[in-house]
C-alpha positions in Angstrom: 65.6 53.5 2.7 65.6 52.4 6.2 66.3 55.8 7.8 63.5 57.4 5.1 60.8 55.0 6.8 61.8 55.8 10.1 61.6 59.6 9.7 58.3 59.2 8.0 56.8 57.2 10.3 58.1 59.6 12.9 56.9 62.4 11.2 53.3 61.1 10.9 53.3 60.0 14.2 53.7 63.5 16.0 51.9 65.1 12.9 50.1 68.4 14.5 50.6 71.1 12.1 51.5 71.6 8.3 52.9 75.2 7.7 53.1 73.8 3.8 50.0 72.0 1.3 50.6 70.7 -1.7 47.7 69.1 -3.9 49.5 65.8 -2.6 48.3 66.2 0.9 45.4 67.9 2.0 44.3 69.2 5.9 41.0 68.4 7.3 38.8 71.1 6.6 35.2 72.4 8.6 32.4 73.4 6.0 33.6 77.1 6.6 37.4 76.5 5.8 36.1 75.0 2.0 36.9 77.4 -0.5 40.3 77.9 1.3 43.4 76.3 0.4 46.7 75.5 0.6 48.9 76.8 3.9 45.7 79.2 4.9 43.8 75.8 4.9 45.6 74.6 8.6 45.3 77.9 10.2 41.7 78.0 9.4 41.4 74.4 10.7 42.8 75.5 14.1 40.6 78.6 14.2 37.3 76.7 13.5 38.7 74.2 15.9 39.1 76.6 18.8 35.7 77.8 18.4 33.7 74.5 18.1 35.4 73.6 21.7 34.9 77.3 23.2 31.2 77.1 22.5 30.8 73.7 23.8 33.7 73.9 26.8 32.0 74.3 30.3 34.9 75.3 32.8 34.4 73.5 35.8 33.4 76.7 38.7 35.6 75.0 41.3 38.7 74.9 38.8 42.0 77.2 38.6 42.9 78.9 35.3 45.8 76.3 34.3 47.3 75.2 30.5 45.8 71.7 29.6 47.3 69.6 26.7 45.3 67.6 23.8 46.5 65.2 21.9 44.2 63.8 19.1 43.2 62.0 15.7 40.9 63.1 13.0 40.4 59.9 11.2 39.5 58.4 7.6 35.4 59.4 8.3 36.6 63.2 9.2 35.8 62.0 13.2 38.1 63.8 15.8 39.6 60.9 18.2 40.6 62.1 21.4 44.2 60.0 22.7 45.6 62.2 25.4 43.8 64.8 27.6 46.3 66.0 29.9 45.0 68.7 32.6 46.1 69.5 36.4 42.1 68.7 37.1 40.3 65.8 36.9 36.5 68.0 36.3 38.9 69.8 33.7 39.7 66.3 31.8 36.0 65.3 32.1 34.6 68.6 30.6 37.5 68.7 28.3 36.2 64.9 27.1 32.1 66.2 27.2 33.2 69.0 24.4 35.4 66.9 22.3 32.6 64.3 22.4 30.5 66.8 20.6 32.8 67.9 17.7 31.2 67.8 14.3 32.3 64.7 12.1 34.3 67.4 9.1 36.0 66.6 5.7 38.7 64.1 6.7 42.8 64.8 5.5 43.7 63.3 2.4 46.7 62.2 0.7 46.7 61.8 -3.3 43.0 62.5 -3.4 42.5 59.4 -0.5 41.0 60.0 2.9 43.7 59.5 5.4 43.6 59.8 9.1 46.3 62.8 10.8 47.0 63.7 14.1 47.3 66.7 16.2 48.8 68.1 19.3 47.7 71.5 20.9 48.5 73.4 24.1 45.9 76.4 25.5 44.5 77.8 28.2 41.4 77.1 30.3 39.1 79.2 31.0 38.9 79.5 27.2 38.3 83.1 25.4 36.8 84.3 23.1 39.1 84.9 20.4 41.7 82.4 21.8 43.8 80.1 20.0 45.9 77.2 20.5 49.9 76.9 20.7 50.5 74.2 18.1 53.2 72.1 19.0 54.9 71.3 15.2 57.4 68.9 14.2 57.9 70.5 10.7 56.2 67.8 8.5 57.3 68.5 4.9 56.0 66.8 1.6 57.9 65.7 -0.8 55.7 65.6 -3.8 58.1 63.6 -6.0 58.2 60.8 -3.2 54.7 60.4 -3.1 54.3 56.5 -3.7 56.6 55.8 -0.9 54.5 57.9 1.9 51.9 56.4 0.6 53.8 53.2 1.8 55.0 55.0 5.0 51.0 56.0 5.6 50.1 52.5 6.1 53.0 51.6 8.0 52.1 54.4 10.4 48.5 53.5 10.9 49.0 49.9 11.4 51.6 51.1 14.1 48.6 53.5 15.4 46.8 50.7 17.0 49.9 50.2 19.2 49.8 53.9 20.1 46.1 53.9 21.0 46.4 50.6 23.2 48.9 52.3 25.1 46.8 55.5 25.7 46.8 57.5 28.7 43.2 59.2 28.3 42.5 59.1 31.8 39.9 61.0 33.4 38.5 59.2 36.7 36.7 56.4 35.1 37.6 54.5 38.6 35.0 57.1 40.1 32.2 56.7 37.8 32.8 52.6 37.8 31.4 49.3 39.0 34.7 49.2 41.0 34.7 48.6 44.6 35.6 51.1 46.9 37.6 49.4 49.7 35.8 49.4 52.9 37.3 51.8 55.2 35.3 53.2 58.6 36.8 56.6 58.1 36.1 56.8 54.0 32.7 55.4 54.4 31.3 57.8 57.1 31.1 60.6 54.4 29.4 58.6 52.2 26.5 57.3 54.8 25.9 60.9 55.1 24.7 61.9 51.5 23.2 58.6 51.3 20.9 58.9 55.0 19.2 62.0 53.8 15.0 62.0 54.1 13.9 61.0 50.8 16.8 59.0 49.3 16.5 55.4 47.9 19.7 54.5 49.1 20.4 50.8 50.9 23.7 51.6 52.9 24.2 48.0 54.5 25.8 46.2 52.5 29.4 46.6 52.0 31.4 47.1 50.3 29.9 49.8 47.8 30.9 50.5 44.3 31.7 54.1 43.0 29.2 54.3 40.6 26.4 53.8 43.7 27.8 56.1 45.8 27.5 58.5 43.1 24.6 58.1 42.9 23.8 60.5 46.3 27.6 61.9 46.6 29.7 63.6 44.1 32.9 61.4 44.4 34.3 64.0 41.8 33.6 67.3 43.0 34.7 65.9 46.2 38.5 64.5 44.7 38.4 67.5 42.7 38.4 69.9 46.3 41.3 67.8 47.4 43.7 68.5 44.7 46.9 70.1 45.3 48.5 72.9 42.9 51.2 70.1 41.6 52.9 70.5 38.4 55.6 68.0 38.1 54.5 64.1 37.3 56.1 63.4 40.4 53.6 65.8 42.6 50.6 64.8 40.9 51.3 61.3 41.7 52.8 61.9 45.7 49.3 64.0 46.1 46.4 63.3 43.6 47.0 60.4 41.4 46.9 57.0 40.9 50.6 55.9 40.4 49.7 54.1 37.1 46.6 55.5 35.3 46.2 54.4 31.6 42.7 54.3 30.0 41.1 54.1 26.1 38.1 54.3 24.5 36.2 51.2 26.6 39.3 50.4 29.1 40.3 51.7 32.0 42.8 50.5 34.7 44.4 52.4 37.5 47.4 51.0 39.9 49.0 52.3 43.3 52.2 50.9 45.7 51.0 51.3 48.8 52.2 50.3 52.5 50.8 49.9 55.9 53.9 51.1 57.9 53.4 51.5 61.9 55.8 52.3 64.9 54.9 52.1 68.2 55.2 50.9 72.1 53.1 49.0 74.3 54.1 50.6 77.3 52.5 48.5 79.8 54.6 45.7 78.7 57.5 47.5 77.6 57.3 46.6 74.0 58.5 48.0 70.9 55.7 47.2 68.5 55.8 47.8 64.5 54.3 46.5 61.2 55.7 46.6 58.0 53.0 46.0 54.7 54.0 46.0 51.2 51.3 46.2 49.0 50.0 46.3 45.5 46.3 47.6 45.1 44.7 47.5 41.4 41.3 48.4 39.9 40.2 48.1 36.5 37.4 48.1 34.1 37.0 47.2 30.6 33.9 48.2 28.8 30.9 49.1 30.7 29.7 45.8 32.0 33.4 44.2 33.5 35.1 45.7 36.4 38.0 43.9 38.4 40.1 44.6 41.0 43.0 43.2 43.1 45.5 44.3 46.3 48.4 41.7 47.0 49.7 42.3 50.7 53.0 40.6 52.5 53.5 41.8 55.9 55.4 41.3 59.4 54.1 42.6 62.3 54.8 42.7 66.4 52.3 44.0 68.1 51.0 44.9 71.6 51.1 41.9 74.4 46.7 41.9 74.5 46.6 41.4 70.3 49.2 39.1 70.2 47.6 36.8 72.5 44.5 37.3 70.0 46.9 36.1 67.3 48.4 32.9 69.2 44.7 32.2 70.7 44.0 31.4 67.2 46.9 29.1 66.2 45.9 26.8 63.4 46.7 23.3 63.0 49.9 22.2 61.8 52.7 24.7 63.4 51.8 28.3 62.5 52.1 30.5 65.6 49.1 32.3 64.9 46.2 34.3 63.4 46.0 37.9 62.6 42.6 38.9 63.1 41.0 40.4 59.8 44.4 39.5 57.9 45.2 35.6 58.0 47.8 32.8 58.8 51.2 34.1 60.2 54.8 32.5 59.8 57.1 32.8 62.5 59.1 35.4 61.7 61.0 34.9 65.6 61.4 37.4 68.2 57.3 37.6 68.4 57.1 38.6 65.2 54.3 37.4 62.6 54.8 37.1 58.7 51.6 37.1 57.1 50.4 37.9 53.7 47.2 38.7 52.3 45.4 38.7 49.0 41.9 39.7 47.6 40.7 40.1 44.1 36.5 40.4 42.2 35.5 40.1 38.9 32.4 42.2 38.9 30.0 41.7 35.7 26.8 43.8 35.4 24.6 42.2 32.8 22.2 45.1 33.0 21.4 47.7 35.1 19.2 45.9 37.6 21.9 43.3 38.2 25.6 42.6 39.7 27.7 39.4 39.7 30.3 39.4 41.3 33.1 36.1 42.1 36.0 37.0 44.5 38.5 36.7 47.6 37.4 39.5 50.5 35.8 40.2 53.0 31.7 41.6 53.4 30.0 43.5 56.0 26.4 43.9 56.5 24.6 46.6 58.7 24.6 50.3 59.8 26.8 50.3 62.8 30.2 50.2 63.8 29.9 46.2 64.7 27.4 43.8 62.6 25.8 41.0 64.4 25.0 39.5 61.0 28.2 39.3 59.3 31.8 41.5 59.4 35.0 42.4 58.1 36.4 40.4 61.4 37.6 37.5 59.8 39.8 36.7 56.8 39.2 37.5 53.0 37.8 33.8 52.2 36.2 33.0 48.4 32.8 33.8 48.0 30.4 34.5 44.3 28.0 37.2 45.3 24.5 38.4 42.5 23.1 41.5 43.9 19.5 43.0 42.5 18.6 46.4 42.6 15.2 47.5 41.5 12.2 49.7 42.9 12.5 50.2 47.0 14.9 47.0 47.6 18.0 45.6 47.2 18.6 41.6 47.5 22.1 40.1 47.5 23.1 36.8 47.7 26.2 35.1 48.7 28.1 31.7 48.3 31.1 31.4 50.3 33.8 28.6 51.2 34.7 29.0 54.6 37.6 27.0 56.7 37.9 25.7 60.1 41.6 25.3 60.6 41.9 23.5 64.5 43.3 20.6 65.3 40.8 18.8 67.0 38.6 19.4 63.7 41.5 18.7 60.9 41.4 15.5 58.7 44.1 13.7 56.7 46.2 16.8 57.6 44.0 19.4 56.1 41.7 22.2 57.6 38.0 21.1 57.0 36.1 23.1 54.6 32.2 24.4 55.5 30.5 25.9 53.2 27.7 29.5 53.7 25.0 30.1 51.8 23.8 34.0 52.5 20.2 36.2 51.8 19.8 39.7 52.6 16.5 41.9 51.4 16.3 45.3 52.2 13.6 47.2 51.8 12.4 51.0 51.6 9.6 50.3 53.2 9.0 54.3 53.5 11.2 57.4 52.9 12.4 57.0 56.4 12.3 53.5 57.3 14.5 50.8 55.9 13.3 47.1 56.7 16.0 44.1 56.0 15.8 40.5 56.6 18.4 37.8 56.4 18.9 34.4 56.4 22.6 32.3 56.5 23.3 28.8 57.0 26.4 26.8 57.1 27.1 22.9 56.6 30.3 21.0 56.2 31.9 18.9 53.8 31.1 15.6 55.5 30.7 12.1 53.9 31.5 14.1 50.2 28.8 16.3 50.7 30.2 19.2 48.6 28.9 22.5 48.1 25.1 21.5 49.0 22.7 22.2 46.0 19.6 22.6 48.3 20.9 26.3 49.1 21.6 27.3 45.8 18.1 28.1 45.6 18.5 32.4 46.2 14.8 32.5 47.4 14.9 29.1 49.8 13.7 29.3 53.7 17.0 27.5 54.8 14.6 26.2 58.4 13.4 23.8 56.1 16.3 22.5 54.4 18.5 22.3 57.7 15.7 19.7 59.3 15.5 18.0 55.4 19.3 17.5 55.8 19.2 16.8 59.6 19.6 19.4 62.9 23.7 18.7 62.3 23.8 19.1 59.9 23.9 22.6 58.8 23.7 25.3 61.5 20.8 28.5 60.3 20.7 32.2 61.2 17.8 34.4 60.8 17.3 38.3 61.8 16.3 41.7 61.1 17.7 44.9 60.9 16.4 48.2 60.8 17.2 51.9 60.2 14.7 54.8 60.3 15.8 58.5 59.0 14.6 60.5 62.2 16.0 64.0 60.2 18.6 64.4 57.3 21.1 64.2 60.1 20.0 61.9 62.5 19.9 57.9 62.0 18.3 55.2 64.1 19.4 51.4 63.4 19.3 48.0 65.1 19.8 44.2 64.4 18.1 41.6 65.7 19.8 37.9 65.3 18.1 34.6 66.0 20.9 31.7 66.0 18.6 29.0 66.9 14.4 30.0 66.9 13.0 28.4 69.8 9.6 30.7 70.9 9.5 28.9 74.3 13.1 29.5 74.9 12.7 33.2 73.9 9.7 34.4 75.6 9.9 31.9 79.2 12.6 33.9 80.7 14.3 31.4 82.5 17.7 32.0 80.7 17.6 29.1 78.2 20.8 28.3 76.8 18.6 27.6 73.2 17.7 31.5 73.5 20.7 32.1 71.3 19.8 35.7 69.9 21.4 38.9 70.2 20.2 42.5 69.2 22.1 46.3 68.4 20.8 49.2 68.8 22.5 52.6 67.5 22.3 56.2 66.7 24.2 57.8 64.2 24.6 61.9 64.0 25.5 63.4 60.7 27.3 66.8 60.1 26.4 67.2 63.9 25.2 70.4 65.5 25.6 71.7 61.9 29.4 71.3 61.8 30.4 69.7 57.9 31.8 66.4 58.4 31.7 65.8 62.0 29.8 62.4 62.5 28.9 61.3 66.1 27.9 57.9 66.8 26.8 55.8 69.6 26.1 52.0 69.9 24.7 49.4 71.9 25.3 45.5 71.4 24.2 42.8 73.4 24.7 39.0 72.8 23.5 36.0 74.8 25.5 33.0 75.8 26.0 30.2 73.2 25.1 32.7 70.2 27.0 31.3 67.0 27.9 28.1 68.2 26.5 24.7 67.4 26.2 21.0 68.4 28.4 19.8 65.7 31.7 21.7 66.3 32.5 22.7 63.1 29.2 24.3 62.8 30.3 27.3 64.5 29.6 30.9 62.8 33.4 31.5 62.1 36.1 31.3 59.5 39.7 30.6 60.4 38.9 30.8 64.3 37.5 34.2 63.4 34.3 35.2 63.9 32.4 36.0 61.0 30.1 38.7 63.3 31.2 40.1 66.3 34.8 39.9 67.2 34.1 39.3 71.2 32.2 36.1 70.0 29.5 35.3 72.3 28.1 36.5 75.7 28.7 39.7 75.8 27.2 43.4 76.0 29.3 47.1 75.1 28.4 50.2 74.4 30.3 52.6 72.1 30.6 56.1 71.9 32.4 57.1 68.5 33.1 60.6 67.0 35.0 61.0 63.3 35.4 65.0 61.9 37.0 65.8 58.4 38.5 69.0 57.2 40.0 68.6 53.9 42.6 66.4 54.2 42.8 66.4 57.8 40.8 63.8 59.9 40.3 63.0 63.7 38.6 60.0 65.8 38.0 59.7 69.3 36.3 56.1 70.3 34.9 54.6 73.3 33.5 51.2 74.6 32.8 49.7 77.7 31.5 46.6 78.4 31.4 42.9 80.0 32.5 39.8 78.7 31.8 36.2 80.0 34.8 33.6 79.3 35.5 30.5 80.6 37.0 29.3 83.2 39.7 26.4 82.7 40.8 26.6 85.8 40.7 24.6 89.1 39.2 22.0 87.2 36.1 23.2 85.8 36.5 23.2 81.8 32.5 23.8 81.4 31.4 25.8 78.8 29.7 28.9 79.9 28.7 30.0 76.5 31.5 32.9 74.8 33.8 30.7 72.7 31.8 29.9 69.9 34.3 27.4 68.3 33.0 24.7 71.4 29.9 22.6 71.1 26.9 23.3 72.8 27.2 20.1 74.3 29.4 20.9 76.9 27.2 23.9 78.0 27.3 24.8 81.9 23.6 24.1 82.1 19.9 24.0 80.4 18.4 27.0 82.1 19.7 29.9 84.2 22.4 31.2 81.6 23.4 35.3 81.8 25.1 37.8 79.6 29.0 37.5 80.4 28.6 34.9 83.2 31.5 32.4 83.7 34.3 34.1 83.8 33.1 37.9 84.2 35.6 40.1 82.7 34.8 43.8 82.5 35.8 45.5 79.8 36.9 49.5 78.7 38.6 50.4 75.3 39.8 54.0 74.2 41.3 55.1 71.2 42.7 58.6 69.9 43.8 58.8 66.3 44.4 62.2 64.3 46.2 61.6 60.3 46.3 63.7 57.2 45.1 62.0 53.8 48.3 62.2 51.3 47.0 61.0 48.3 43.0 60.8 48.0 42.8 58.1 45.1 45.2 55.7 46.5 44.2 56.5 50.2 47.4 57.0 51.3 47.3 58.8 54.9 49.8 59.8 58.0 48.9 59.3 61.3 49.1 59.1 64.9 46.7 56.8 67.5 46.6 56.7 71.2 45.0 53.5 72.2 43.8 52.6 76.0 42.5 49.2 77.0 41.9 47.2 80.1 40.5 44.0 80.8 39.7 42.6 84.3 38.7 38.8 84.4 37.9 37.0 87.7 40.4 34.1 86.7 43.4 34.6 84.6 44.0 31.5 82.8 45.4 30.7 79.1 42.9 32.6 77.3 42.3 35.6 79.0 44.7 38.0 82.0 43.8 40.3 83.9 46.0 43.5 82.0 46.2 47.4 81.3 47.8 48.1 77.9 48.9 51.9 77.2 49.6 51.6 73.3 51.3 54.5 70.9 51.5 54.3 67.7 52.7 56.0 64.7 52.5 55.2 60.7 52.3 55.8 57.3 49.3 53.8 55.2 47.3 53.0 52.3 44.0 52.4 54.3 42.4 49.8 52.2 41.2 47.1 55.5 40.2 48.1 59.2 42.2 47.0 61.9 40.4 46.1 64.7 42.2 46.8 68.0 39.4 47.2 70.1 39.1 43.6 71.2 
């Protein structure tokens, strides 16, 4: 009996053909295959069946003739249920999905005169033809009319065990690229996008990152362009080295895609005679499930050495309590001896869309606003920290909102052995103010948890002047940003933008010229050149960014605008100015990028007794500034600045964005005084790797 169930159920299960009918059990039937019966009754079915899906089948133009597999259910209503599309091509899946989609609901199967579901699996060839068929794969399904009462039984059993089979679906098709989901901010995957979505005309708000798919669809076809990158792989193992996700299941209203990745680099400094290396594991997920909730996730443990000038960056930043260090953009590093940091890293959203207008989002990562390479307004520099985010889209503007929980972890500012916590409440409004000219404006403040203040409900307010607030609450206590930015479409190709920041908005300060240390502003100005002199893909950028002394910083130390002794702008800080000349080109999988900056930067001293502040460290109080009046860009310790960077790679696998690469980097920095913070050094650094490119490094500092 046992072994009669499990053939059964097995039977039913792969059920694609019946080369035998009985009056027991019954094929679907089309309204044309009526008056046939018996064993002509399945051939007609697979007949009628080819032709419904070769007049409805569009055949992607940019898609190779190739065998595609479908696997499907025609249920109790005489519906066809698709449960595996299995095609080399993603656009072949998707059109494959469109036709089934528009199948005519037909006379279900039955089984003693009862509806019943059945399925099917067929193998063909796209482009279809007219006068094609399929190549029915059978598993010789036999009726036994006089053991009717127990299939009956076996029937049940199998569809109960159905909804196991359809859970477990692998009906794939790129959801991920028509999602909610975010798309990991990466300079060299953005660029592309910015260029579809900086055309004259377009409605398209590009400062805020990170984008989701479904947005950037919006103005660039994420298909056609993953589609174009698709090698001829046949094997599951080729499709997943050079197209696919490594896990990629998806139903009805699911969908959830998963990749290993690393971030694997080999190098020298070879000014200091280094050997330099960093070794990721990582685990990246995105998900969706219906079409309101998308999620996502990347789990990261890492151990790094790297070259003498960024591993003084790390131990500059040593938080309280015995960790050696800081990776910049990453987190908290273990010793892991010999110079050599352990640190891991984790992000995850939850993204809900309760209608088309809005997006809520809660998660760990990182945000960066504006059109340039740097932000002055806020940046991918510092650490993943917690944050809930509601974004609005709706006529010519765009409005997001963020709550964060930021950290200062020093150990002049620690209490009862803990970092202290501060708290950022964030607006940005962009607006379309014409087909060529974007307006946005943004406010931030920051306060601590002081005297159980908490997560202050005066800024929960999304639509609140925070000037007002900070003097309700007191000057100290919370520390207020305010700016513009700008961006204005000079052609489809060409792109002005700027910022303009305001740390503290003193008019007298501003417009007396006497160098006010209270004239705590900076400004960007940049130029962006798409597809340039009418080469596809070749971006040319250059940049100009100019801070004054004491910019970020605040009277109350904890105050300052950072995370983690990061800063959550620019990562020179404070008193600065560089320019940068960037240039990125892409040819299929291939990529290139040749970067430039030169600059100044003003330090501090500590040294020969003067400890004054001269206004670049924005993690010291105000209090302790070098004077009232008289204060320059990069005074103190004057340390010229130059930065160059060579980096050619090849993109292995375009929906994990897994590449191969090599970089070049040149840097030199010349202060007046060396001293614990800053040395005079030149740094010659190669530098060779394999990774999934999922966070910016940011060497140039």
């Amino acid at each position: 009996m046992f072994m009669r169930f499990r053939i059964a159920f097995l039977a039913l299960f792969f059920s694609v053909c019946v080369t035998a009918q009985t009056d027991v059990e019954q094929f679907p039937s089309f309204t044309t295959c009526d008056s046939i019966k018996d064993s002509a009754l399945a051939s007609c079915f697979y007949d009628q069946l080819y032709q419904e899906l070769f007049s409805k089948y569009q055949h992607p133009s940019a898609a190779e003739t190739s065998r595609v597999t479908l696997r499907f259910e025609v249920d109790r209503n005489g519906a066809f249920i698709p449960i595996l599309f299995d095609a080399r091509s993603a656009t072949v899946k998707s059109a494959l999905n469109t036709a089934f989609e528009q199948l005519p609901v037909i006379k279900p199967a039955t089984y003693n005169g009862n509806p019943t579901f059945m399925q099917f699996i067929v193998n063909f060839q796209v482009p279809m033809a007219q006068g094609g068929s399929f190549t029915r794969i059978d598993t010789g399904d036999k009726t036994d009319e006089n053991d009717a009462n127990n299939k009956l039984d076996d029937i049940a059993f199998a569809k109960a065990n159905n909804d196991y089979i359809k859970t477990n679906s692998k009906g794939y098709n790129g959801q991920e690229l028509r999602s909610n989901a975010l798309i990991p901010f990466s300079y060299q995957r953005y660029h592309r996008y910015e260029a579809a979505m900086n055309r004259v005309g377009s409605n398209a708000h590009t400062a805020v990152k990170p984008y989701t798919f479904e947005y950037v669809s919006d103005y660039f076809d994420l298909e056609t362009e993953r589609s174009s990158l698709l090698k001829d792989a046949e094997s599951w193992l080729g499709r997943k080295l050079w197209n696919e996700h490594f896990i990629e299941v998806a139903g009805d209203d699911y969908w959830f895609v998963a990749d290993p990745g690393v971030d694997l680099q080999l190098g020298k400094d070879t000014g200091e005679d280094t050997n330099t290396f960093n070794n990721t594991r990582l685990v990246a997920i995105n998900g969706g499930i219906g079409k309101q909730l998308t999620f996502g996730a990347t789990i990261q443990e890492s151990q790094g050495r790297f070259a003498e000038y960024f591993n003084r960056e790390i131990t500059n930043r040593a938080p309280d309590g015995g960790n050696p260090g800081i990776v910049p953009g990453r987190g908290i590093a273990e010793d892991g001896g010999e110079n050599i940091y352990d640190y891991p890293v984790a992000t995850g959203y939850v993204n809900y869309r309760p209608s088309k207008y809005f997006n809520l989002q809660i998660g760990h990562g990182q945000h960066f606003i504006g059109d340039g390479y740097r932000s002055l307004v806020l940046s991918d520099n510092s650490q993943p920290f917690p944050y809930f985010k509601l974004n609005a889209k709706f006529w010519k503007l765009d409005y997001t909102v963020l709550y964060t929980s930021l950290r200062d972890v020093r150990s002049e500012v620690t209490a009862d052995d803990s970092f202290r916590t501060k708290y950022m409440t964030h607006h940005y409004l962009s607006w379309n103010a014409t087909k060529r000219l974007t307006l946005g404006f943004f406010e931030s403040v920051l306060w601590q948890n002081d005297n159980g203040r908490g997560f202050d409900f005066n800024y929960v307010n999304p639509l609140i002047f925070y000037q007002t607030v900070e003097l309700e609450t007191g000057s100290r206590g919370g520390n207020a940003l305010l700016g513009i930015t700008g961006k204005y479409k000079l052609t489809d190709q060409v792109t002005a933008y700027g910022q303009l920041v305001l740390d503290e908005f003193s008019s007298e300060a501003i417009t007396s010229g006497n160098g006010g240390y209270q004239n705590k502003s900076g400004y960007q100005l940049g130029l962006k050149y798409q597809n340039a002199f009418s080469v596809p893909n070749l971006m040319l950028q250059a940049e100009y960014n100019r801070v004054r002394p004491y910019t970020y910083s605040h009277n109350t130390v904890v105050l300052n605008y950072g995370n983690s002794n990061q800063a959550l702008a620019h990562p020179w800080g404070a008193s600065f100015y560089e320019a940068i000349l960037i240039g990125r080109y892409t040819q299929d999988r291939w990529y290139g990028i040749a970067k430039a900056i030169i600059g100044e930067r003003g330090f501090d001293i500590l040294a020969n007794g003067d400890n004054a502040y001269y206004g670049g460290n924005i993690y010291r109080t105000e209090d302790d500034r070098i004077a009232d009046n008289g204060n320059m860009v990069a005074q103190g310790n004057n340390a010229p600045f130059f930065y160059g960077e060579l980096e050619a790679g090849y993109l292995i696998n375009p929906a994990s964005n897994l590449k191969v690469y090599g970089q070049f980097i040149y840097r030199n920095i010349s202060p007046e005084v060396d001293n614990a913070v800053v040395q005079e050094a030149t740094t010659t650094w190669f530098n060779f790797g394999i990774r999934t490119d999922i966070m910016n490094w940011s060497f140039d500092r």
